[in-house]
C-alpha positions as CSV (number, residue, x, y, z in Angstrom):
1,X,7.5,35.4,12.4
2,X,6.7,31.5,13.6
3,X,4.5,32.8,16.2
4,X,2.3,34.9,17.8
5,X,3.3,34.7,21.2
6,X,7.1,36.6,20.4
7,X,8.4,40.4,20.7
8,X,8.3,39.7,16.6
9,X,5.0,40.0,16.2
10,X,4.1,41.5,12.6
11,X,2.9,44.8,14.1
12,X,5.8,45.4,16.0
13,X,8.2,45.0,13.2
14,X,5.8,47.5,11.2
15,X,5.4,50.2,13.6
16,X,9.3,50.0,14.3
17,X,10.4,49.7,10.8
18,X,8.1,52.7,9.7
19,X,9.4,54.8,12.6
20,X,12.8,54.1,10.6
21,X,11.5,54.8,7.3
22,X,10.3,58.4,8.9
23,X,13.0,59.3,10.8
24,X,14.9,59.5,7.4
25,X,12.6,60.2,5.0
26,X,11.4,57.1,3.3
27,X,8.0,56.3,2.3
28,X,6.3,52.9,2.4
29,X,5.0,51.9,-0.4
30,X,4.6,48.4,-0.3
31,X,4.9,45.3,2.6
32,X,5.6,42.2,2.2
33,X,5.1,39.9,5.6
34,X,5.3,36.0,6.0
35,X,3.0,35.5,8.8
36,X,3.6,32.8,11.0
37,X,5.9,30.9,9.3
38,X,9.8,29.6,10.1
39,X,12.4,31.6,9.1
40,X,14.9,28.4,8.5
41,X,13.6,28.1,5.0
42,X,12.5,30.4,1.8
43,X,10.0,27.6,1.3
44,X,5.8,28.7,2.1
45,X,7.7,31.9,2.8
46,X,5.6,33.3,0.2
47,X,6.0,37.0,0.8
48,X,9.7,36.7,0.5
49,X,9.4,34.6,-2.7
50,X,7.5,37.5,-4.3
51,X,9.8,39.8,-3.2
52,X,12.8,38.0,-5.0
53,X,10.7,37.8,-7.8
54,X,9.6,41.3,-8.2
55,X,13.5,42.3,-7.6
56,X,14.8,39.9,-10.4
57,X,12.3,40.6,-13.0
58,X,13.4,44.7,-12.3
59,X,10.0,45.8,-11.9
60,X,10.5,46.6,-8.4
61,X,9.2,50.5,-8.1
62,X,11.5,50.8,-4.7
63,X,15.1,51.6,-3.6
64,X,15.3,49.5,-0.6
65,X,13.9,47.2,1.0
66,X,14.2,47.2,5.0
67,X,13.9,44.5,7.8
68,X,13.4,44.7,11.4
69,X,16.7,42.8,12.1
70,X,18.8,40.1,10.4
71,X,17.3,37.4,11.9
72,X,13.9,38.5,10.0
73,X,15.4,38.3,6.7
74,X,16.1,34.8,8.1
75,X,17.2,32.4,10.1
76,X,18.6,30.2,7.5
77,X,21.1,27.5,8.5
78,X,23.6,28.3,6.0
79,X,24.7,31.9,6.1
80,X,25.5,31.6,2.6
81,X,21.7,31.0,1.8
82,X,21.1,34.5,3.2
83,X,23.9,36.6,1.5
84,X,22.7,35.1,-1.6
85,X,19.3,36.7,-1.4
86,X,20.5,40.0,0.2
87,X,23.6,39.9,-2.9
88,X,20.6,38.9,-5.3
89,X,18.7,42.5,-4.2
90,X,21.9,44.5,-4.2
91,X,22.8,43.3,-7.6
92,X,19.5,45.0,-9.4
93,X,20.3,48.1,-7.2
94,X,18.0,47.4,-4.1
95,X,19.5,47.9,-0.9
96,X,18.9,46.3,2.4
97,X,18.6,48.1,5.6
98,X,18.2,46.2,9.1
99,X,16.0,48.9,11.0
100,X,16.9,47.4,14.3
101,X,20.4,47.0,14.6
102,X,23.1,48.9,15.5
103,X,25.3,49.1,12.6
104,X,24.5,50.6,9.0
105,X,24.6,47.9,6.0
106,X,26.5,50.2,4.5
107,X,29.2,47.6,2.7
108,X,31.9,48.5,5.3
109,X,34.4,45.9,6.9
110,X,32.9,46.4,9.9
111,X,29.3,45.9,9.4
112,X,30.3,42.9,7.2
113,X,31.6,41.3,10.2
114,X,28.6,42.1,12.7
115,X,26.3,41.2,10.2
116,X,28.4,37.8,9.3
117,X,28.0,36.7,13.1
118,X,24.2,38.1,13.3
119,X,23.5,35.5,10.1
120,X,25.5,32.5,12.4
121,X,23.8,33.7,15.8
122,X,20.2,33.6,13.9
123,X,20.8,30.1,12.8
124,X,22.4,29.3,16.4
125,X,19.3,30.2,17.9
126,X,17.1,28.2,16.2
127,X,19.2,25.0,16.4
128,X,19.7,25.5,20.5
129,X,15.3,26.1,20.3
130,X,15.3,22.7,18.5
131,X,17.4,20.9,21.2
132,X,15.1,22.2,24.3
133,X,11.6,21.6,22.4
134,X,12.9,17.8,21.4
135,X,14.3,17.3,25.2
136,X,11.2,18.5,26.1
137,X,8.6,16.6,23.8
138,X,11.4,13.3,25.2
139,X,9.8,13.7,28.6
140,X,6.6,14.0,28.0
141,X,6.4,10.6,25.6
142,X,8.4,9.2,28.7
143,X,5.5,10.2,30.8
144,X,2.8,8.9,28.8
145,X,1.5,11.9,26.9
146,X,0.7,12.1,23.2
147,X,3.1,14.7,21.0
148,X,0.9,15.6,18.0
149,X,-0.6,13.6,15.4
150,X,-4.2,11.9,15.2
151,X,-5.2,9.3,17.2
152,X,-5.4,6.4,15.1
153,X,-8.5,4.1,14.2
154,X,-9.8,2.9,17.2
155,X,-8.2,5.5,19.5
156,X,-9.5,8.9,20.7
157,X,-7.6,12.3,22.1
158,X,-8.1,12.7,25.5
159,X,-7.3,16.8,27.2
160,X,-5.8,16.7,31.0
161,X,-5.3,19.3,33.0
162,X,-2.3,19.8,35.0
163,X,-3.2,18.1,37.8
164,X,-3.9,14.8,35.3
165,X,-7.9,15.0,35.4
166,X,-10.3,14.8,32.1
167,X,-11.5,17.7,30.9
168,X,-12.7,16.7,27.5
169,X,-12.7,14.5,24.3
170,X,-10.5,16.5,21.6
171,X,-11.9,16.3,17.9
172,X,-10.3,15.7,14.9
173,X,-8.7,19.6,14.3
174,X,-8.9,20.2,17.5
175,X,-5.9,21.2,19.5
176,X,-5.0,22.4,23.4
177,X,-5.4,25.7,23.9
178,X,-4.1,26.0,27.7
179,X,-0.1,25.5,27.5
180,X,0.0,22.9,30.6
181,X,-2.7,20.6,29.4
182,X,-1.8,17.6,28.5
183,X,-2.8,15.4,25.8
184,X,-3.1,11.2,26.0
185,X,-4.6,8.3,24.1
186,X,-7.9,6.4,25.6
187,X,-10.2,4.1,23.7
188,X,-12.8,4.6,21.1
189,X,-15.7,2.9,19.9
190,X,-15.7,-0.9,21.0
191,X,-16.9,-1.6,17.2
192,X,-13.5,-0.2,16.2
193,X,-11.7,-1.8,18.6
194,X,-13.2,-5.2,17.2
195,X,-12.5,-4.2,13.4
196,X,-8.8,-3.5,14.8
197,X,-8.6,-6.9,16.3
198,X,-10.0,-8.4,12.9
199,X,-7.4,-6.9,10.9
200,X,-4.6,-8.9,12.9
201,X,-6.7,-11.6,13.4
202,X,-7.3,-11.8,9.6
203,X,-3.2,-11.3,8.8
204,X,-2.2,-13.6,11.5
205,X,-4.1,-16.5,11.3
206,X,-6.4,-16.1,8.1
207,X,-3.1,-15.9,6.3
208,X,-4.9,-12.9,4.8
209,X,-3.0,-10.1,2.7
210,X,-3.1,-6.6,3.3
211,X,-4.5,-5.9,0.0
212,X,-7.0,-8.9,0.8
213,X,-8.1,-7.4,4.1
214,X,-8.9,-4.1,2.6
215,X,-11.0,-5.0,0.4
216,X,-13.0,-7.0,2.5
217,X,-13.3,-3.9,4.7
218,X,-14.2,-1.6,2.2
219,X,-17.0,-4.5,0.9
220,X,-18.5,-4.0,4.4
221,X,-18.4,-0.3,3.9
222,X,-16.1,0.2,6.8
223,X,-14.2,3.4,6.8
224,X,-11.3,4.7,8.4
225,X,-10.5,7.4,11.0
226,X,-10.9,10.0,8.4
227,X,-13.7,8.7,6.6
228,X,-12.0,6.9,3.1
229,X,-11.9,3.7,2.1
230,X,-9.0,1.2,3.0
231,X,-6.0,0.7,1.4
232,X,-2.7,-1.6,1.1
233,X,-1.1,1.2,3.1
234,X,-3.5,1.7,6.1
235,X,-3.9,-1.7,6.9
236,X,0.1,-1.8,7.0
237,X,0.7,1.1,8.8
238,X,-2.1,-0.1,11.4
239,X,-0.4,-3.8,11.7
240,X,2.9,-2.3,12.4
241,X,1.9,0.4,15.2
242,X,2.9,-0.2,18.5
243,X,0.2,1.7,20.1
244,X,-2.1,-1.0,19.6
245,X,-0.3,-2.7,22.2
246,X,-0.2,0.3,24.4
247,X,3.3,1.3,23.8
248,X,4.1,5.2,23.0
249,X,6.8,5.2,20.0
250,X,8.0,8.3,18.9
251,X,10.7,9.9,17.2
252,X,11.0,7.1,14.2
253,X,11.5,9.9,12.1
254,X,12.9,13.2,12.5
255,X,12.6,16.2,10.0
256,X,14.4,19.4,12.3
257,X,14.8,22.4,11.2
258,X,13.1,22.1,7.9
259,X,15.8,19.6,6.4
260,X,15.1,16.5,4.6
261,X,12.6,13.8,6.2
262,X,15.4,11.3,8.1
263,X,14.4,7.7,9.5
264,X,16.2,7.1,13.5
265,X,17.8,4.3,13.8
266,X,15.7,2.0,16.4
267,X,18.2,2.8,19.0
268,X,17.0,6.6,18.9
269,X,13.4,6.2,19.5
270,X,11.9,7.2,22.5
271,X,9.8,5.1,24.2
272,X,6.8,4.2,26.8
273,X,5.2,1.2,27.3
274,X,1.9,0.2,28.6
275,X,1.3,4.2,28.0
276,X,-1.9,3.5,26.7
277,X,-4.9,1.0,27.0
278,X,-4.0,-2.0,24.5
279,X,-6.7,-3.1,21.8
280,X,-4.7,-6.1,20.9
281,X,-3.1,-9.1,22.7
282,X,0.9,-8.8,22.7
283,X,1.6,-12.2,21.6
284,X,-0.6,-11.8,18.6
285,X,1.1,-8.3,17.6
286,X,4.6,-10.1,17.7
287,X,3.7,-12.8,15.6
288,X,1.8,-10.2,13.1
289,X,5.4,-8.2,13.1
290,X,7.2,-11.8,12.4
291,X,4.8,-12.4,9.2
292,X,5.5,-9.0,8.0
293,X,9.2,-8.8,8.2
294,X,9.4,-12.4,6.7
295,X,7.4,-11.1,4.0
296,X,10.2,-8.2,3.9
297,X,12.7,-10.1,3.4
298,X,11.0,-12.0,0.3
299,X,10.0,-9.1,-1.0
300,X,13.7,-7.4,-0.9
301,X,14.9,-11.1,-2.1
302,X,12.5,-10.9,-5.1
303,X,14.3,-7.7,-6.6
304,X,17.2,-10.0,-7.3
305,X,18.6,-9.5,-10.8
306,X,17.7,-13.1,-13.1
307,X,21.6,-13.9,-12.5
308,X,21.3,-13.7,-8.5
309,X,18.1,-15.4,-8.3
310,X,19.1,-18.3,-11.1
311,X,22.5,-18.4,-8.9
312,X,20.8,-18.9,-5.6
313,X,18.2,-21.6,-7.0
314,X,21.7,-23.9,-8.6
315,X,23.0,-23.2,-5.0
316,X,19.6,-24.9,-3.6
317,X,19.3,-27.8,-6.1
318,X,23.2,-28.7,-5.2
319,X,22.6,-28.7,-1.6
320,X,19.1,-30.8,-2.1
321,X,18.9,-33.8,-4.8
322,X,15.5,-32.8,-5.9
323,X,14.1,-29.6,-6.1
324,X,10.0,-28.4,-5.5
325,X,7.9,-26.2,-4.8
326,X,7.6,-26.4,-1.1
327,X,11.2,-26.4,-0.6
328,X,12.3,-23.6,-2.3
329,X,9.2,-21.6,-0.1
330,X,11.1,-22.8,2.9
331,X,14.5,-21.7,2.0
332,X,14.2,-17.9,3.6
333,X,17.8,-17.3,1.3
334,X,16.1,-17.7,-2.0
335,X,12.9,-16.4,-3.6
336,X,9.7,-17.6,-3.5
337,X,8.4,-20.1,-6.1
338,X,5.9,-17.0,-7.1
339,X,8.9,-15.0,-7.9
340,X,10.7,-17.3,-10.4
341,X,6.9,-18.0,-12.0
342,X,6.9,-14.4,-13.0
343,X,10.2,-13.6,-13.5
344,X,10.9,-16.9,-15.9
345,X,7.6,-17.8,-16.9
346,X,7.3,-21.3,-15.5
347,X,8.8,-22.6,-12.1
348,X,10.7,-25.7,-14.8
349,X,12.0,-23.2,-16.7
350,X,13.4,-21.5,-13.8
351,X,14.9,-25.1,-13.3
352,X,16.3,-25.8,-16.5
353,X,17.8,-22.2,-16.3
354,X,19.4,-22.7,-13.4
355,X,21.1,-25.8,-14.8
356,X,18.6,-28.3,-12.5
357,X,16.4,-30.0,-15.4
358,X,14.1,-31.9,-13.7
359,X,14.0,-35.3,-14.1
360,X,10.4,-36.4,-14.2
361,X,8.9,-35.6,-17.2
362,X,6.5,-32.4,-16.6
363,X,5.1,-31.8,-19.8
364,X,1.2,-32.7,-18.1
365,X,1.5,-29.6,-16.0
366,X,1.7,-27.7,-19.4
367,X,-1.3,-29.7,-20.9
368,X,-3.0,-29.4,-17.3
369,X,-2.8,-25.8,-17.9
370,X,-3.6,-25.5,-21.7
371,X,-7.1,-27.8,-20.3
372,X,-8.1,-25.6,-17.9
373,X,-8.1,-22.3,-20.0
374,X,-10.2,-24.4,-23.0
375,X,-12.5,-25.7,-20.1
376,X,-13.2,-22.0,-19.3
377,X,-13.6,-20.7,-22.6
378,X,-15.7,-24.0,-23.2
379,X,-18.1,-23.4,-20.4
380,X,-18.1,-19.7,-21.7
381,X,-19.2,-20.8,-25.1
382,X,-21.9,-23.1,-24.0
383,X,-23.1,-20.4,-21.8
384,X,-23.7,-17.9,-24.3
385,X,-25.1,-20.8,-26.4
386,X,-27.5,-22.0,-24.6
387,X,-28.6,-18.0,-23.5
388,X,-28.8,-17.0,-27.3
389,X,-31.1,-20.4,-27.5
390,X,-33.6,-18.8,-25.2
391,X,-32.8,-21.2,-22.2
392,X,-32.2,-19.5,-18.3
393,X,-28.8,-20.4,-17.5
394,X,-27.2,-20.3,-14.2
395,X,-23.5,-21.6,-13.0
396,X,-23.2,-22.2,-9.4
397,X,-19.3,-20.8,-8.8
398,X,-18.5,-23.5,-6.2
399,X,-19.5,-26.7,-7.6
400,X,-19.2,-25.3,-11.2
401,X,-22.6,-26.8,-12.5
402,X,-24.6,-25.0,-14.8
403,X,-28.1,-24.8,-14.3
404,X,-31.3,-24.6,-17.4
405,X,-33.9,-23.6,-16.7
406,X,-34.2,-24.6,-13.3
407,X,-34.7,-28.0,-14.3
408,X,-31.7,-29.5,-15.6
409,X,-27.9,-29.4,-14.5
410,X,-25.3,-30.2,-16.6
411,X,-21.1,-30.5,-16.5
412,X,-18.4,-29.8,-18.9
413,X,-15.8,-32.2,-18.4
414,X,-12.7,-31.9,-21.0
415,X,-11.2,-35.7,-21.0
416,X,-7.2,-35.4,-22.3
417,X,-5.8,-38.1,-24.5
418,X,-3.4,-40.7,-23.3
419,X,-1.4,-42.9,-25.5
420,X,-1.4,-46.8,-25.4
421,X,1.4,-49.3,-25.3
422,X,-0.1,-50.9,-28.8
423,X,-0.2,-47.2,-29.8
424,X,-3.9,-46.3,-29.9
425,X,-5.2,-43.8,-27.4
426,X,-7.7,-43.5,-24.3
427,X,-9.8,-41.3,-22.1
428,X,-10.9,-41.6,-18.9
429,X,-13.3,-40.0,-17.5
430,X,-13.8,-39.6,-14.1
431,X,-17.0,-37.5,-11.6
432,X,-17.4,-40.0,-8.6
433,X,-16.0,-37.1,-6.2
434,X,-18.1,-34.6,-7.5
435,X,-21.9,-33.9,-7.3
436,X,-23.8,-35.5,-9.9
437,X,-25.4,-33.5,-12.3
438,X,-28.0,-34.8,-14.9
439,X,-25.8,-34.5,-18.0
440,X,-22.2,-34.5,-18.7
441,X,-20.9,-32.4,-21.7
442,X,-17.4,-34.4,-22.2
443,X,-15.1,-33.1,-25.0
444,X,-12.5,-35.7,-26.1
445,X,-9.6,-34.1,-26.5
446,X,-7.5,-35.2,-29.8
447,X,-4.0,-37.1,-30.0
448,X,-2.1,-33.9,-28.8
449,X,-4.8,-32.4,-26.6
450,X,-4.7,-29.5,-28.4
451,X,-8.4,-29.2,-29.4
452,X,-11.7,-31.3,-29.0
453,X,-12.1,-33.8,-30.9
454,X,-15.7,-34.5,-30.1
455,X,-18.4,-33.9,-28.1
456,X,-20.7,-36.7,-25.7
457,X,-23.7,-35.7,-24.2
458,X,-23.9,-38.2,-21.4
459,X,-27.2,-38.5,-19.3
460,X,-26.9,-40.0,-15.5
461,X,-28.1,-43.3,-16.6
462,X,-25.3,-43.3,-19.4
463,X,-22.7,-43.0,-16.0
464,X,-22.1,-46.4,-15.0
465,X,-18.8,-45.1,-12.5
466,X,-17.3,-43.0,-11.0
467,X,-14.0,-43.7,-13.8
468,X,-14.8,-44.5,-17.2
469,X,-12.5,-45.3,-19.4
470,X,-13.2,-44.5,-23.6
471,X,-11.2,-46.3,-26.4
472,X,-11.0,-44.8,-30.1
473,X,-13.6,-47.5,-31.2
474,X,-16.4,-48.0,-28.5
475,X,-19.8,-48.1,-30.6
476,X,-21.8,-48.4,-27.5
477,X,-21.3,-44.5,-26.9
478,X,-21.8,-43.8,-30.2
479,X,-25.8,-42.6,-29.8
480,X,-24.5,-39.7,-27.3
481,X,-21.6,-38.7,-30.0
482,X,-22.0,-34.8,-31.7
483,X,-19.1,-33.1,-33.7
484,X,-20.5,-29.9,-31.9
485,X,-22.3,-28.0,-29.0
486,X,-25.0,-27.2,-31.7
487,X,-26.8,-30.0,-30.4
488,X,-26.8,-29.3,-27.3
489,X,-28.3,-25.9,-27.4
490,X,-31.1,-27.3,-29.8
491,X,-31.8,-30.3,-27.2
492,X,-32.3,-27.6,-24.7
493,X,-34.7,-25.0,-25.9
494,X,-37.2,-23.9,-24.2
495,X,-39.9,-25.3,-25.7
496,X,-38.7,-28.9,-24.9
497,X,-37.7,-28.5,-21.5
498,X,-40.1,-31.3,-20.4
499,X,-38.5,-33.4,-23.0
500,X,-35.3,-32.8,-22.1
501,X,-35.9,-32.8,-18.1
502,X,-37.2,-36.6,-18.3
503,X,-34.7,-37.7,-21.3
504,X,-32.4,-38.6,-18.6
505,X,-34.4,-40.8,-16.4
């Protein structure tokens, strides 16, 4: 039984189906009940799952086994699904007897029949219940009201009675208990309205990911309606709710009559707007909606095979004369310049693979890159250098200086090599835009900028502007020229900090 509030209640069906079992001489011994659960599946009907397990694995110690009516055995939507069981118990020698009907499952043409259009009536029944409890939850989302389901951050269940007053704040678990109550959405906590308002705030004009938003949530310690942390998912599913706008959606998704979970078209939804108070402004919900169905559509673009997205880049680059960056972001018909990074490796390989070599020679962004990983590990080394030396070290992550000792700041700069029309080579140097610090650790890069060459340890003084150009042979620069960082950490120790703080000046 579903229910409690039904002639099928469990004790009825006991008390009528032992009267049967007396009035011809058949004991009990064993009962197997599925309280409050649906009859339209064998699923979390765990008492009949046992049952069809004890009669296939033929330890069953009965004869028969009987039901109050067929539509106790089930009320499965197939008829086939419930002759299978009842064929299932017959095969092993088990019989089943409906205590409550009027014909004997004795095998006969006759009760065949009957109990052939008990199985379809059974099944009937329960879709014709479905129809009137969905027309009926339809009027009431018309209305206003809310149709199961928490509240949401930032919202809160409020009880009416049936002539629309409060009556009380429902808590999480808690449910109506009168049957003409009513239940609706009202505010909750102004702080959650405000984090709500952040969120789309954040994605909207912060240009801020989901991902992004979460974890600056969870940073603050901020925690959802049910008390966990934040996630990719929440922050989605809260951007994309129309309640936050007042409106009452329902219906997006259907799952009747225990069969697979279904997602309504748009055009089947039922709808109310303005049912509820709104946390956020309409104008900056729709343009939240735009930014995520953009984002969609890149997304669904990006699981393009390498053919399909090398084709639709050649169509691009014959429609344009040059292809970039920027324009193949503002194409909405091809993939994003991120997606052919990671799919090809490089955006110029993606070019040359799409049979658009570029035509400006591009081989500095590869160097550009190859710099800034060896300025990293460079920084890295000097570091731990300068640390294992004894010195306190401190890099300030914005203007990337490194501090010793509190005293003295220094810079790694990596200079590349450029080659010369008479065929020598040059760096230049260049710090005018940045803040000053009191030494500059430059590594010369060597003819194919693969590795330093050497090291300069420049003091401000030695900085005469804000570019400097270096030549192979400039002798002037040779009293600040090392072959390694060695130097530098030995220059540095603690116990000539003084010496090292006024070197400079």
């Amino acid at each position: 039984m579903s229910t409690d509030h039904q002639k099928y209640s469990t004790e009825n069906q006991s008390n009528a189906i032992r009267q049967y079992a007396a009035s011809r001489g058949i004991d009990v011994v064993r009962t197997y009940a599925d309280a409050g659960k649906s009859g339209l599946s064998i699923e979390r009907r765990d008492a009949l799952q046992r049952l069809i397990a004890d009669v296939q694995s033929g330890d069953a110690d009965f004869k028969t086994i009987l039901v109050y009516d067929v539509s106790r055995w089930g009320r499965f939507q197939d008829t086939d699904e419930s002759a299978y069981y009842e064929y299932t118990c017959k095969r092993a020698g088990i019989t089943v007897q409906y205590c409550a009907e009027q014909f004997e499952n004795d095998g006969s043409p006759v009760s065949a029949i009957i109990k052939g259009i008990k199985r379809a009536m059974a099944g009937e029944y329960s879709r014709e219940l479905s129809a009137k409890v969905f027309a009926g939850q339809c009027r009431l989302i018309e209305l206003g009201y809310r149709q199961g389901g928490p509240a949401g951050y930032g919202f809160r269940r409020i009880l009416l009675d049936e002539s629309g007053d409060v009556k009380s704040e429902l808590a999480p678990g808690q449910q109506k208990s009168i049957l003409t109550d009513r239940v609706v959405l009202g505010l909750g906590p102004e702080a959650e309205g405000e984090i709500v308002r952040e969120i789309f705030r954040r994605f909207v004009r912060g240009k801020a990911s989901t991902s992004e938003i979460a974890a600056a949530l969870n940073e603050r310690r901020v925690k959802t309606e049910c008390g966990g942390p934040w996630t990719r998912s929440t922050i989605y599913k809260l951007l994309t709710n129309e309640k936050y706008v007042g409106n009452s959606v329902w219906n997006r998704c259907s799952l009747k009559l225990k069969s697979k979970r279904v997602n309504n078209h748009p055009d089947s939804w039922i709808r109310a707007d303005d049912a509820f108070p709104a946390i956020v402004d309409r104008s900056l919900f729709d343009t939240a909606q735009k930014l995520l169905k953009e984002k969609k559509n890149r997304k669904s673009i990006c699981r393009l095979t390498d053919e399909e997205m090398l084709d639709a880049l050649h169509a691009l680059g014959t429609r344009q004369p040059s292809l970039s960056i920027r324009m193949i972001d503002k194409v909405k018909e091809t993939p994003s310049a991120r997606c052919y990074r990671r799919r090809f490796g490089s955006i110029l390989n993606a070019y040359t693979l799409a049979g658009h070599p570029p035509e400006v020679d591009y081989r500095f962004m590869t160097i550009k890159n190859g710099l800034y990983q060896l300025y990293c590990r460079i920084t890295a080394e000097i570091i731990s250098g300068l640390r294992e030396a004894g010195c306190h070290v401190e890099l300030d992550p914005k203007s990337r200086l490194i501090g010793v000792n509190r005293q003295l700041t220094l810079r790694l700069a990596v200079v590349h090599s450029r080659d010369t029309l008479c065929g020598s080579f040059k760096w230049r140097l260049r710090c005018g835009a940045l803040v000053q610090p009191d030494i500059v650790v430059m590594a010369r890069m060597d003819a194919q900028n693969r590795r330093p060459l050497d090291y300069y340890l420049l003091p401000r003084s030695a900085i005469e502007s804000a570019s400097m150009k270096f030549h192979e042979r400039a002798g002037w620069l040779d009293a600040y020229r090392f072959n390694s960082l060695d130097i530098l950490y030995e220059f540095l120790r603690p116990v000539r900090v003084t010496e090292a703080a006024n070197a400079p000046a």
